[in-house]
MILORO-466306 format. One record per residue (C-alpha): x, y, z. Coordinates in Angstrom, 2 decimals, padded with zeros to 5 digits. Example, Ala and Ser with C-alpha at 12.3 -4.5 7.8 and 13.67 -1.06 7.14 Angstrom:
2
R         x         y         z
R    012.30   -004.50    007.80
R    013.67   -001.06    007.14
//
This chain:
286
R         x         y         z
R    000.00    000.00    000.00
R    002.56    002.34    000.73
R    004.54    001.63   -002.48
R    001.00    002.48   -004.28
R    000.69    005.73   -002.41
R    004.58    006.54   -003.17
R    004.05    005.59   -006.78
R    001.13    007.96   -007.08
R    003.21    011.07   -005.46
R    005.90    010.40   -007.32
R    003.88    010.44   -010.61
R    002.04    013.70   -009.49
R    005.16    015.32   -008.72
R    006.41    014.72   -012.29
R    003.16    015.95   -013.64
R    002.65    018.96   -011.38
R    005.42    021.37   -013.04
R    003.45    021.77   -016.19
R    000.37    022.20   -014.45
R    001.58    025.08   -011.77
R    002.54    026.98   -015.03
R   -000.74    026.59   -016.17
R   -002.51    027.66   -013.39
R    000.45    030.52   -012.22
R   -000.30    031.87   -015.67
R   -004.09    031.87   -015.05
R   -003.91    033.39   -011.48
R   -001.42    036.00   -012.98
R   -004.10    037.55   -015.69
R   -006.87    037.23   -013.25
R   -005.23    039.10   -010.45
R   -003.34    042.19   -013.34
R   -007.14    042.15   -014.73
R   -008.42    043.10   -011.43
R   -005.64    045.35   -011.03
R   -006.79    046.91   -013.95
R   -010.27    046.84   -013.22
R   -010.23    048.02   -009.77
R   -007.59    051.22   -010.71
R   -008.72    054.23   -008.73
R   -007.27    055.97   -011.66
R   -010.47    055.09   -013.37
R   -012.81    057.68   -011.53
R   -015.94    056.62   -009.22
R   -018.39    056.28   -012.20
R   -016.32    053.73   -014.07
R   -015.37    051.92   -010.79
R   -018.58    051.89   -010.25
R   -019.89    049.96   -013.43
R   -017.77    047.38   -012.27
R   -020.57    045.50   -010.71
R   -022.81    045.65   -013.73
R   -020.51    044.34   -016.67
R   -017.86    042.37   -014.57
R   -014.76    043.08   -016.99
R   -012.37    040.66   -015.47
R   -014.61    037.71   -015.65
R   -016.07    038.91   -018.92
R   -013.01    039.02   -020.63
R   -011.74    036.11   -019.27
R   -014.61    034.02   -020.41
R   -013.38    035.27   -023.96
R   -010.11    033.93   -022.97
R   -007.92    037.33   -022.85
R   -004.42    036.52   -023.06
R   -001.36    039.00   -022.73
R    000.65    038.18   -025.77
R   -003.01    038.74   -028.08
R   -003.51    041.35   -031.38
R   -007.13    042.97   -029.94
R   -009.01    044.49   -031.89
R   -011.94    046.26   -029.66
R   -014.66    048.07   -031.40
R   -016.58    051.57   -030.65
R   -014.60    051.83   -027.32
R   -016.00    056.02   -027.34
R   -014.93    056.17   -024.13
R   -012.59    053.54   -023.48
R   -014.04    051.93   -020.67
R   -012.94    048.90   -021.34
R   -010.28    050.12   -023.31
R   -007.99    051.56   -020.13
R   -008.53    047.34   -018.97
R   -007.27    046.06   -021.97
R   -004.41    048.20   -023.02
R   -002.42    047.60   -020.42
R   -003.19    044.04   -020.23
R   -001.73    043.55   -023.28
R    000.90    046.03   -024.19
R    004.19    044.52   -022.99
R    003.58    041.65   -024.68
R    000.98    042.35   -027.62
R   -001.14    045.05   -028.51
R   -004.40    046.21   -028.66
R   -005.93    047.95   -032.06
R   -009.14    050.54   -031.08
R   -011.76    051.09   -034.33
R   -012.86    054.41   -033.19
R   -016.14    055.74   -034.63
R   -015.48    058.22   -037.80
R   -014.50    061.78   -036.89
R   -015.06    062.88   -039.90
R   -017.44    065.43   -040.48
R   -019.12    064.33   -043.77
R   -019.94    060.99   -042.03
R   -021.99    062.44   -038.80
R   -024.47    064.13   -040.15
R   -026.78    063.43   -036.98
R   -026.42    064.06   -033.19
R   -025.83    060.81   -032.24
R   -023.11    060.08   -034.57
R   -021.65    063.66   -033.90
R   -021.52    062.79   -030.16
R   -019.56    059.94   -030.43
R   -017.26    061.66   -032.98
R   -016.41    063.68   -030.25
R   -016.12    060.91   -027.74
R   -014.00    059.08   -029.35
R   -011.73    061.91   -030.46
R   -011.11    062.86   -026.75
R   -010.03    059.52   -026.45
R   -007.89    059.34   -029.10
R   -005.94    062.34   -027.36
R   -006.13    060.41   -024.11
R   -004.74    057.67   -025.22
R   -002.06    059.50   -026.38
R   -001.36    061.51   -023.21
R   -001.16    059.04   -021.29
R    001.16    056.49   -023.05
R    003.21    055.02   -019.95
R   -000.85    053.53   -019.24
R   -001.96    052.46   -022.50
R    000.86    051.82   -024.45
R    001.15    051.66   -028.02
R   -002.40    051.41   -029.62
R   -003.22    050.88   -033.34
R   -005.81    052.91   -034.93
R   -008.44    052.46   -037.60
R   -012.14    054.15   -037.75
R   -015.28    051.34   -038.38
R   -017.71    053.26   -040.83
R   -020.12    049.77   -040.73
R   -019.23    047.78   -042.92
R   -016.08    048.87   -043.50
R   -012.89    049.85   -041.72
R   -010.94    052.55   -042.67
R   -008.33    052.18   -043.79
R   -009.14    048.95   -044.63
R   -007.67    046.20   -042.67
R   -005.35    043.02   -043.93
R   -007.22    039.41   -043.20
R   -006.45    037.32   -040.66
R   -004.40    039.50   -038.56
R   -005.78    039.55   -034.84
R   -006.58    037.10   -032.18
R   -009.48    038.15   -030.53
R   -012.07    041.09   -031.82
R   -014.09    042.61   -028.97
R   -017.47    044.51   -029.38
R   -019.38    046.00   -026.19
R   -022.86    046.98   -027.13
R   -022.66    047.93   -030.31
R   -024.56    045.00   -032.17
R   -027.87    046.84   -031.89
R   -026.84    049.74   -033.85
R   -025.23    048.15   -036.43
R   -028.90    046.14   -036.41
R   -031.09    049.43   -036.58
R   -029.02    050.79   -039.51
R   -029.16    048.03   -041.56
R   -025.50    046.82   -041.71
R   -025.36    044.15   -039.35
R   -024.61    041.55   -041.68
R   -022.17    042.92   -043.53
R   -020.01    044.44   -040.63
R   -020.32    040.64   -038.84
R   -018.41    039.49   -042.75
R   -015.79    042.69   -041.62
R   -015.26    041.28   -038.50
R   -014.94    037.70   -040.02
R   -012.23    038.85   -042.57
R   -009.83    040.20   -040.29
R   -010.41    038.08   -037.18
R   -007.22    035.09   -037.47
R   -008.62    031.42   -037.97
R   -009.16    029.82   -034.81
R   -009.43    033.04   -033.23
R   -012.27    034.28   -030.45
R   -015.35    037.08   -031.44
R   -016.14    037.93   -028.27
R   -019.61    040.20   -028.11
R   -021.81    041.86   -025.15
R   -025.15    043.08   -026.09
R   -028.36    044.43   -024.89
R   -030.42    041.27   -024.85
R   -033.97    041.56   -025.90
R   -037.25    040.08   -023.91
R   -037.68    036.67   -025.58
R   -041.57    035.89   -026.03
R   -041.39    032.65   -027.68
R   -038.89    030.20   -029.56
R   -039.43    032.54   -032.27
R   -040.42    035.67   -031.18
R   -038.80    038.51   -029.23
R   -039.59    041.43   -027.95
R   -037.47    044.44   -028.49
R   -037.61    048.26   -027.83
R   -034.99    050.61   -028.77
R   -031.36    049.48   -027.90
R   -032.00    045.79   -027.43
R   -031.19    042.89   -030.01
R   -032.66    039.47   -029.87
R   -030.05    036.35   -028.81
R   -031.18    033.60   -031.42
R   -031.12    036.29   -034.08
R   -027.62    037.57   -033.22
R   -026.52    034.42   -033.18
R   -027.97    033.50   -036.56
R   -026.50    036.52   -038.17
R   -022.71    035.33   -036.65
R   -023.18    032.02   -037.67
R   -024.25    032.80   -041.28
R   -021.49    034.69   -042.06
R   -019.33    031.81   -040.76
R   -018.55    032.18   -036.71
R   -019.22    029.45   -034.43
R   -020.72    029.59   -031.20
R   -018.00    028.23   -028.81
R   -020.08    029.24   -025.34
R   -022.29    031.54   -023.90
R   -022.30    033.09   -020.70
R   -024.73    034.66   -017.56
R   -022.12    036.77   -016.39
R   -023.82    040.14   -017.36
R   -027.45    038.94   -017.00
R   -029.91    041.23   -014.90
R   -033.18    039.48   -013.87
R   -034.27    043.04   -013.11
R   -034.63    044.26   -016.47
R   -037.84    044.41   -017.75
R   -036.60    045.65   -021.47
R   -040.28    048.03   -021.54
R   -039.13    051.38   -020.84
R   -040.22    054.70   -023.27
R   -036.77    054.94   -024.21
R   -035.78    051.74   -024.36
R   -032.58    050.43   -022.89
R   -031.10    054.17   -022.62
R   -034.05    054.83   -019.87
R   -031.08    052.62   -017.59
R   -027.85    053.41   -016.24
R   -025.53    054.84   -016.97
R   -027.18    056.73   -019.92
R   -030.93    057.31   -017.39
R   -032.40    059.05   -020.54
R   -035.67    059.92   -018.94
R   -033.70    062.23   -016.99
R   -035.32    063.16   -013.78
R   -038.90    061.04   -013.95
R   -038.28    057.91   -012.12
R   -034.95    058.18   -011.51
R   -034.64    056.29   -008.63
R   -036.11    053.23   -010.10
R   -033.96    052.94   -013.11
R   -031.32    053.19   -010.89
R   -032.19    050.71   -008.78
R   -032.98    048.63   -011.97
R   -029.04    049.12   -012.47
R   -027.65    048.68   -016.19
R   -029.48    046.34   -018.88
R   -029.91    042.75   -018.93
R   -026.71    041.12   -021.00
R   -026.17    038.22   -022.93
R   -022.31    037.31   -023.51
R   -021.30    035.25   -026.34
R   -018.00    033.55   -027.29
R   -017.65    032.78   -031.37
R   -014.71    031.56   -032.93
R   -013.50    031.82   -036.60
R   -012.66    027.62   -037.43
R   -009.07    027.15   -037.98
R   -008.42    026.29   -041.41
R   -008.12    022.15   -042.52
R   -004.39    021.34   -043.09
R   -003.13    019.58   -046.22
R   -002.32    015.36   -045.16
//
């Protein structure tokens, strides 16, 4: 019996080197993540967000790694952006697609607004280099990136709430064939979005700002993504998805300004699905 026992410790001991690398590495990102996340640099209102769209867990479930070429979408203001910089800078680097500054392509408010947004960020970024590194630069006009971007060039894409948009002006398809183009075989899409009230296996329900899971879903898959995994980490049980103005009627937009404040706010930001697609490595030659 002792031999057994001996045997077994012995063979663990010869296995366990590999494995503490493994897991060293894992504990490493989680804790810099939190680091990251948990900055007072940040400011109270980011800080505070924190609890609503969980960035270290989220972006772990995508499978974040430091050496990675990330490509993150419409960061405007960069809250994620000042979490994923860093995380990635020593040893890879992170590629923002701002919005389009220019003027002849924001001919509305909206689109003027996050011009502006993402401008100030821009200079941010900049300014404070020591924090963010060196960060590549493109605008995403949906479809299209400009300028446009080589295929197969980055490991991970990230997109935070901007599916809807894309949905409402009638380019969802097409930027989700962008995204596919550029994204490296075998690499992750990793998407959070506003997730719609679901009324049946077929139906949804949607007001402004909300997108419907099974139809997102669809739309990724036709172009060619595959669902990997989806995730409950940003779900919110309290979100009814009814509001006049739609999901903006929440934190941290609270669009209905002063009339019922208090209960959007205790509503606390929308209700989240999380999904993990991956771009299939291509077959080898025997």
């Amino acid at each position: 019996m002792k031999r057994t026992i001996t045997s077994i410790v012995a063979a663990l001991c010869l296995l366990s080197p590999a494995a503490t690398v493994v897991a060293t590495d894992a504990e490493q990102w989680r804790e810099r993540l939190t680091e990251l996340a948990e900055d007072p640099a940040r400011g109270a209102a980011n800080l505070q967000r924190n609890q609503y769209r969980h960035p270290v867990e989220t972006l772990l479930f995508f499978g974040i790694e430091p050496q990675m070429s990330v490509l993150e979408l419409w960061p405007v203001r960069g809250w994620y952006t000042e979490i994923i910089a860093p995380f990635v800078k020593d040893q890879g680097r992170l590629t923002v697609a701002h919005f389009r500054q220019d003027a002849a392509s924001n001919q509305d408010a909206k689109s003027q607004f996050w011009a502006r947004l993402s401008s100030r960020l821009e200079q941010r970024i900049l300014e404070q280099h020591a924090h963010f590194g060196e960060v590549g630069r493109v605008a995403l006009d949906p479809p299209n990136f400009i300028p446009a971007l080589a295929p197969d060039q980055f490991d991970m894409i990230l997109s935070f709430r901007n599916a809807h948009i894309w949905d409402q002006r009638g380019h969802l398809l097409a930027t989700m064939q962008s995204l596919y183009q550029v994204l490296k075989p075998g690499g992750t899409l990793g998407m959070v979005e506003h997730r719609a009230a679901r009324v049946s296996e077929i139906t949804s329900y949607a007001v402004e700002g909300y997108t419907d899971e099974a139809y997102l879903i669809q739309v990724a898959e036709q172009v060619g993504f595959q669902l990997v995994a989806s995730s409950e980490i940003n779900a919110n049980p309290r979100d009814s998805k009814d509001y006049p103005k739609g999901v903006y009627a929440l934190p941290p937009t609270l669009a209905m300004g002063l009339t019922d404040r208090d209960y959007y706010l205790a509503i606390g930001e929308s209700d989240r699905m999380t999904l993990k697609f991956t771009k299939p490595a291509r077959a080898t030659a025997d």
